[in-house]
N, C-alpha and C positions, 0 to 999 in steps of 0.2 A: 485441499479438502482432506482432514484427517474423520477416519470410520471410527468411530468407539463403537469393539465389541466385548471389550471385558474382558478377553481371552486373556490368561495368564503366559501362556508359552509368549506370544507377541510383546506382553509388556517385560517380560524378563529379558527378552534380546534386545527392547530397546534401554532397558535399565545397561546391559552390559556397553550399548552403545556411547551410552551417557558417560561411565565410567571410565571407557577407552579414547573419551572427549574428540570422538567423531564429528566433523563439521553437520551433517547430514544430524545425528541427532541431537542439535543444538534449533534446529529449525523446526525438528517435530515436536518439540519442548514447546515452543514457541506458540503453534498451533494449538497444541493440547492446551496451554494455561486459558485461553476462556472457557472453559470444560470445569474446572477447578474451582475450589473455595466451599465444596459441599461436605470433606470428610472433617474430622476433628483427630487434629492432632497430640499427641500424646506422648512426651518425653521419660525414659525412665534411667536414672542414673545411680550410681553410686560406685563405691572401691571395688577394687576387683575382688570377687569370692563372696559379694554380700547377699548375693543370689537374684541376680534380677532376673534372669532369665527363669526361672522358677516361678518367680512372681507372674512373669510375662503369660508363663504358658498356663497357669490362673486366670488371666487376666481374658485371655484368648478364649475360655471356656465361659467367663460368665459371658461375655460378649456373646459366644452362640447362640447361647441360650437365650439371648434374648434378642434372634433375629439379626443380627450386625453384621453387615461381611470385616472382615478383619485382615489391615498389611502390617506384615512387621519385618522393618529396616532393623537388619542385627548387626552392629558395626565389631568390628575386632581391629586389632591391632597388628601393625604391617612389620614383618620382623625387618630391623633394619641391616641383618646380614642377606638372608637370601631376598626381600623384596615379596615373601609370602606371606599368609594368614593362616590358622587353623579355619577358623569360621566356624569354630567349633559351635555356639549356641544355637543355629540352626539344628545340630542335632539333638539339642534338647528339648525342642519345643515341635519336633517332626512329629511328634505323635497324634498334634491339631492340624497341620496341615491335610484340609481337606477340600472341599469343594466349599467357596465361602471364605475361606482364608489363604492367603496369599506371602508366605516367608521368604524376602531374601537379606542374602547377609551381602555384606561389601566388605572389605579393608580398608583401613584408613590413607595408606597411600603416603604414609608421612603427613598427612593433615594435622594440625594441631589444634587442639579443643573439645575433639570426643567424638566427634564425627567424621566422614569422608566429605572430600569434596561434591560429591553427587549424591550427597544423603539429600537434600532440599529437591534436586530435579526427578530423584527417586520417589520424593512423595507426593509428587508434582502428576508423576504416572499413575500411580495408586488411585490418586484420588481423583483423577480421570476415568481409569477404568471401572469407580465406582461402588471404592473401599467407604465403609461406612468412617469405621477407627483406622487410622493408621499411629502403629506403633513405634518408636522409635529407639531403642537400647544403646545406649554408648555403650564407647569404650570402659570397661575400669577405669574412673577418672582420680585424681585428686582435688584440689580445692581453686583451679584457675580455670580447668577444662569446660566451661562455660558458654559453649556457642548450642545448646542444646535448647536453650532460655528464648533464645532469637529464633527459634526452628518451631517448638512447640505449643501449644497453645495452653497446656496444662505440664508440668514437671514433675513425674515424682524420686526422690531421692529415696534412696535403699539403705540403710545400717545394719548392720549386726553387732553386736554384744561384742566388745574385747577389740574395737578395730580403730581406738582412739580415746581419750579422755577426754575429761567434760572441755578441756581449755580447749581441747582442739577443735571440739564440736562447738565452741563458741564464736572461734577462728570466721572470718570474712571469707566470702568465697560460693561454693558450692553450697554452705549449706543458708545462705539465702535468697535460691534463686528456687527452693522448693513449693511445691503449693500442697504437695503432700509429702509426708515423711511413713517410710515403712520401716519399719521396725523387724528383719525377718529372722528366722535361727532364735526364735524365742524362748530356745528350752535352755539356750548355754546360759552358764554362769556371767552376772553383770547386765542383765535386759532391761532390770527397774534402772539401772544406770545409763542406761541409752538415751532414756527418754527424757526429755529437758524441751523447757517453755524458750519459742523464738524469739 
């Protein structure tokens, strides 16, 4: 018999659980998933530097504002000398974190594709505990890092001005797994150039 209280402290220990691929929280997963299938998932990707997390913590305020409780999975990159993360993007978007919104970050772990392997059972708790959106930020990706497409229910891809040519933005890959394209850093030089028909 699993209790949903919504509590945040609870579903962060068992996210850590998830992540440390404890046998015990493979079963409360289990429990939890008929709870699930009510939040709306939402992918946001693009190169590293393009500003998604900028975007995100936008994204977090229009959601307030219009009543939404809001989770966002901040994925980062596992260094593959010491086996750490900054997790830096959590610190940019702490200034939303409030009661209503719920941010955690993970590292990738060596995963490959843009996510960690307990990004999926991470949203799995979210949207148990009763997250309206749940957000999901990859890594910095390039143009194969693609399991964000199977995860979320909407995709948006991130550009900036100056971070590739039109050939490349034509290139197979990432950029046809978008359902939206942002266009952010629209003051640099090259932004009419960004923008191109899919």
């Amino acid at each position: 018999m699993v209790e949903l209280t919504g509590d945040i402290a609870s579903a962060a220990r068992l996210i850590t659980m998830i992540e440390n691929n404890r046998e015990d929280a493979a079963s409360i997963v289990r429990a939890i998933f008929p709870h699930t299938g009510k939040a709306y998932l939402v992918g946001v990707t693009g190169s590293p530097g393009a500003g998604k997390s900028t975007l995100i913590s936008e994204m977090i305020r229009v959601f307030r504002d219009r009543g939404k409780t809001v989770g966002v999975i901040a994925v980062d990159a596992t260094s593959p000398f010491s086996g750490g993360a900054v997790l830096g993007d959590r610190i940019r978007m702490q200034k939303y974190e409030s009661e209503g919104v719920f941010i955690r970050s993970m590292a990738t772990r060596g995963n490959l594709g843009g996510l960690s392997k307990a990004t999926r059972d991470a949203s799995y708790v979210m949207d148990a505990m009763g997250m309206n959106i749940i957000i999901v930020e990859t890594v910095g990706v390039g143009q194969v890092e693609l399991e964000i497409a199977r995860t979320a229910y909407s995709t948006v891809v991130v550009l900036a001005p100056g971070m590739g040519d039109s050939i490349q933005a034509m290139k197979a890959g990432i950029m046809e797994l978008g359902d939206i394209f942002v266009v952010n850093k629209a003051d640099r030089e090259g932004t009419d150039d960004t923008f191109f028909r899919r």
